[in-house]
Each structure stands twice: as structure tokens, then as C-alpha cells.
N, C-alpha and C positions, 0 to 999 in steps of 0.2 A: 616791495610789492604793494601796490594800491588795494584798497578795499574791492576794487569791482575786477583785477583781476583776481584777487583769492575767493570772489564771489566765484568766477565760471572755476577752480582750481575744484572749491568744493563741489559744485555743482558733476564735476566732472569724477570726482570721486564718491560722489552719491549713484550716480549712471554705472559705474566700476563695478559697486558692490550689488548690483542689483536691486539697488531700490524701485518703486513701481513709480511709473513715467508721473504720476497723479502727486505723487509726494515728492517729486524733481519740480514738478510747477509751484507746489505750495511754497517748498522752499526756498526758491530761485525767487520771487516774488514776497516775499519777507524778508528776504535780505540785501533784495535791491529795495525796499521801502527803508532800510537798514543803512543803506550804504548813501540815499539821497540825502535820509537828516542828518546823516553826520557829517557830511557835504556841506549842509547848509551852517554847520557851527564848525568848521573851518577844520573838518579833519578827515582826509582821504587815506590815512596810513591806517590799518588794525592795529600797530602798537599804539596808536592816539587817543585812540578810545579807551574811555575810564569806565568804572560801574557807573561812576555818577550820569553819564551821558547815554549810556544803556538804560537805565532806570529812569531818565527823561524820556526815550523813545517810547519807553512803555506808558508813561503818564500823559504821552502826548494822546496814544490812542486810547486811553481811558476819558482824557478831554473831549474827546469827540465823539464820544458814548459806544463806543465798541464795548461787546460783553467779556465778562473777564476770560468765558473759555476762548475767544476770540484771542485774547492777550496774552494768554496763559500759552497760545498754540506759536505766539512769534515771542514769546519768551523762549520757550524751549528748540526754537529755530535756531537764534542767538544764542542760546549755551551751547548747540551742535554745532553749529560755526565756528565757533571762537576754540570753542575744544578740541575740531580736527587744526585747526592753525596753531594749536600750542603742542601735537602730537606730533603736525609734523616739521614744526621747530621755524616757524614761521616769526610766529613770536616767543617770548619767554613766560609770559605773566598772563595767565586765562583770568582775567578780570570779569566775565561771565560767572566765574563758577559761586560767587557770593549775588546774583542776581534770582531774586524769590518769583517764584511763581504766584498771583493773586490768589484766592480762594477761588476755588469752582466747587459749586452747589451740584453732586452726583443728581440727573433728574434719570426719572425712571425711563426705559428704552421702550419708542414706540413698537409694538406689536399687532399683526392684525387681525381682528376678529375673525373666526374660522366662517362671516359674512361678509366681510371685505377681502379677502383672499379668494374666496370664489366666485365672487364678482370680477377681480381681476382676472382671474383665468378666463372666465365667463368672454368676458371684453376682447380678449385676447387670444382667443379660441382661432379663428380663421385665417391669424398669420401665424404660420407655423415657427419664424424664426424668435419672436418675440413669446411666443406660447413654451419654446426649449429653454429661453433666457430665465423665464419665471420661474421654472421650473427649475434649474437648476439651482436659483436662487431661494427656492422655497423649498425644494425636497435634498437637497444635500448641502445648505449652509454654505455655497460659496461667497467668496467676495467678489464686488465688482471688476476687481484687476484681474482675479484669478478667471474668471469668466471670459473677461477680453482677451488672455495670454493663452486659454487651451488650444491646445495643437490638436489635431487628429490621434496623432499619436496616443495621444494622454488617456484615448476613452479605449474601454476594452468591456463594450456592451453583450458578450455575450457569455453565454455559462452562466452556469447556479450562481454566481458570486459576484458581479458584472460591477465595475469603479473607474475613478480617474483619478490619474495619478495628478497630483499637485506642486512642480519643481519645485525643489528650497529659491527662496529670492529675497536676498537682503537678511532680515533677521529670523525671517520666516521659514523653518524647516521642510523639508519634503515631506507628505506625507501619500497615501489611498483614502480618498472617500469611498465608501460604498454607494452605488446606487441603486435606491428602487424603482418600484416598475410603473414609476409614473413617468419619474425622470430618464429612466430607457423608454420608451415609450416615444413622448416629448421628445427628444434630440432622434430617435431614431426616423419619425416621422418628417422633421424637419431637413433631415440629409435625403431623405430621398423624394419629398414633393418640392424643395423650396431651394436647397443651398444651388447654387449657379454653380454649374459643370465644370468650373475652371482649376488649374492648377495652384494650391495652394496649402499651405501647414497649417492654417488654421483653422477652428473648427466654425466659429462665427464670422463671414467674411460678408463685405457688398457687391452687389450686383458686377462689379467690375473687376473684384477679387480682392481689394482691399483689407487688411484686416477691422471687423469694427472695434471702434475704438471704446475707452470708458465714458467719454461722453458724449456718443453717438448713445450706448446703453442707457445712459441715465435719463438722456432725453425722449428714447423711445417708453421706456417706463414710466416714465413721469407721462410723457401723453395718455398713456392706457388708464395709470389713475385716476387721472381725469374723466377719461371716457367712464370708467366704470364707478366714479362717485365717489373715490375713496378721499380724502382731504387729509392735510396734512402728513403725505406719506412719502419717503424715499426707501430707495434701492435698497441700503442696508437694511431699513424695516424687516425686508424680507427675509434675511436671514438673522434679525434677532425673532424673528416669529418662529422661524427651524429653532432655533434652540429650546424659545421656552414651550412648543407641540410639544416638542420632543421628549423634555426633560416630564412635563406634564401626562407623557403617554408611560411614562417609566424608564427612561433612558438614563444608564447609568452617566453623571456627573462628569468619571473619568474618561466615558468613553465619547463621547457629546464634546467634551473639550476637547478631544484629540482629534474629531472629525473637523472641528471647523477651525484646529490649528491655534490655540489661544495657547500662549505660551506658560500660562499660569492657570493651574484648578480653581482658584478663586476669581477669574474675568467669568466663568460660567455659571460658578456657585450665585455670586449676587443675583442672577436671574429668577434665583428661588424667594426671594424678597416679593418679586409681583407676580409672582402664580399660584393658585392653589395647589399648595402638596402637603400633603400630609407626615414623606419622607420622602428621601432620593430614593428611586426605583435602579435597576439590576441590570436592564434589558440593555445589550449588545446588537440592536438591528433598528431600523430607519424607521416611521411611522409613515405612513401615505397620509399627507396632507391633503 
């Protein structure tokens, strides 16, 4: 089997397991940049590839001033790669598994000043469908995929307790966000001035009924930043700013990690490194951003 068919094998086995469509691109595009240089030094097979040839690919893109989390992101492409073709007997010798990750320098996670969040909303105010987007991105800590994937189904806005539910996909568990009553509010206002009357599952769809996609999202976010001055800011911003509100309002640790699905207490504990606290607070309920 050639490189570029174990490339669409894997690719096909990442689709299987439900990885999100955004992380099929990254890594179908890292290992076709994978599969062209090894092309070019005369080796189309996965068992032809040595570390030494792997650790050139990576020195190739450190030549060209890529940053190391850059490098660090299609190294760890190439040890998943190589690691489902030794799993599933493809090859015999995952020659991946002695390839090092560069150093990446942790830098602090942009967060938005509670004047730059309202300025975005602000911006954002008289399109209803981009005013729910923020909002859910800012009062319940979703992520960009999880945002594009809710179904109708998912939201169950009504009663004292009102959430959406979160499928497992990929390594990511199921879980309930709670929502409050900005982010009911926002999505409710949006279903009934804005979403087009047509038949569909999902909750954020286009004019035609398309589902929108993640980078129809990020593009529409990205222009509102704009409009509303905010520099230097993406999507995910938004939901590192839900967490450290959050944590900053007194939101217990464990429960803050569980709402936005972090698979580990210490991805949400480091948050506490750039915000004022004096200690982890108790509270079990959302803040209204």
C-alpha cells in the first residue's frame, strides 16, 4: 500500500471515529505535505520511511521558519499516522514513535476584556443569528464544532434548568451544558425572528437550509470583530473568556472543566495563573457574561 493510499485509509478512519470535519482537514493536509516530501527523496511505501526522514520533514519546516507549535502540530499528525498503520498491521516498526516534539513555550490564552465582549455583542446585536452564535460561545463555553454540529434536538430551553446536550465525538465525551438566560434568550430570539422556515436538524442553518459550517462561523466572527474593534481575537477567545468569567465569578474548577468538556482538571486549573483569585470558588451555576 502507497503512502497516499494509507493517507485517505487513515483519513477514513478518523471520519469513522468521529473526529470533527476541522481536524480531518488539518490532518489530511499534513500528511499529504508528508506523503509529497517523501516522494520527493524517493519513497512512496510507509515501511520506507525511516525517523531519520521524518525528522528531515520536520527540519524542513523549521527551514522555512514555521513556529515550533506549527511543527509540533505535524509532528504529532505523523506519530497518529504511523501509529494507526502499525495498529492496524500495515506496517511492523512505528519508526514515529522515537520522533520528539520541538519545545513549545505555553503562552497565556487570549481572554476578552468584559469591554471587548460587549462591544462584540454590542456589533452584533441586530443579527440575530450571529448575536446566538456569540452567545453561546460566551455564556456556555462551547466550541466552534460543537456549535456548528447542534441539532435542534440538542436544546431543551425550557424549565427551571434549561441545557444542551453535547454528543460524545471522537475522544470527546457526552456531556449537558447548562444554559443561562442570556444564552436562552439569544437562541430563542433567533429561532423565531431569523432561522428560515425550512426543514432541517440543525440549529444554525443558511438561508437555503444548509447546515452553517465552521468556517462560515469563524468568518462571520471574525468580521464582527472587526466591526466592533476588538484586534487580535478568534472564536475560541471566546470561550477561554467563559472559563476564566467564570472561574473569576467563583465557579468551582471541577465543575467549569466538566461544562466545557476538558478531559483533564488541570487544562482549566492553568487558567488560574492569569486571573485574579485569591482561591478556587464552590459555585455550581453559569455567570451572565
Amino acid at each position: 500500500m502507497s503512502l497516499k493510499e494509507a493517507r485517505e485509509k487513515f483519513l477514513e478512519h478518523l471520519d469513522d471515529i468521529g473526529r470533527a470535519s476541522s481536524t480531518l482537514v488539518a490532518y489530511g493536509k499534513d500528511i499529504e505535505q508528508l506523503t509529497e516530501y517523501m516522494t520527493r527523496r524517493g519513497k512512496s511505501l510507509p515501511e520506507e520511511v525511516t525517523l531519520e526522514d521524518l525528522q528531515s520533514f520536520m527540519d524542513h519546516f523549521s527551514d522555512k521558519g514555521y513556529t515550533n507549535k506549527t511543527i509540533s502540530r505535524k509532528t504529532n499528525s505523523a506519530k497518529t499516522f504511523f501509529s494507526y498503520l502499525k495498529e492496524e498491521g500495515y506496517i511492523e516498526e512505528d519508526v514515529s514513535e522515537y520522533l520528539k516534539h520541538p519545545k513549545v513555550k505555553n503562552t497565556a490564552p487570549r481572554m476578552l476584556s468584559k469591554l471587548e465582549y460587549r462591544a462584540l455583542r454590542d456589533a452584533a446585536r441586530d443579527d440575530p443569528r450571529t448575536y446566538a452564535l456569540i452567545e453561546l460561545f460566551l455564556q456556555a463555553g462551547l466550541s466552534i464544532s460543537e456549535v456548528s454540529g447542534l441539532e435542534l434536538d440538542h436544546l431543551h430551553l425550557e424549565g427551571d434548568n434549561p441545557y444542551v446536550y453535547i454528543p460524545a465525538r471522537g475522544s470527546r465525551m457526552e456531556r449537558t451544558v447548562p444554559l443561562n438566560e442570556a444564552a436562552v434568550s439569544a437562541v430563542k430570539h433567533y429561532l423565531k425572528e431569523e432561522r428560515p422556515d425550512i426543514e432541517s436538524d440543525y440549529l444554525f442553518i443558511t438561508r437555503t437550509g444548509n447546515p452553517l459550517l465552521v468556517r462560515n462561523i469563524r468568518s462571520t466572527i471574525n468580521r464582527y470583530f472587526e466591526n466592533a474593534g476588538v484586534k487580535d481575537a478568534t472564536v475560541n477567545d471566546l470561550r477561554h473568556t467563559f472559563v476564566a468569567q467564570n472561574l473569576k465569578n467563583g465557579a468551582s474548577i471541577a465543575f467549569i472543566s466538566k461544562v466545557v468538556g476538558h478531559k483533564r482538571v488541570s487544562t482549566t486549573e492553568r487558567y488560574l495563573q492569569y486571573i485574579d483569585l485569591d482561591e478556587p470558588g464552590q459555585k455550581t451555576e453559569l455567570a451572565v457574561l
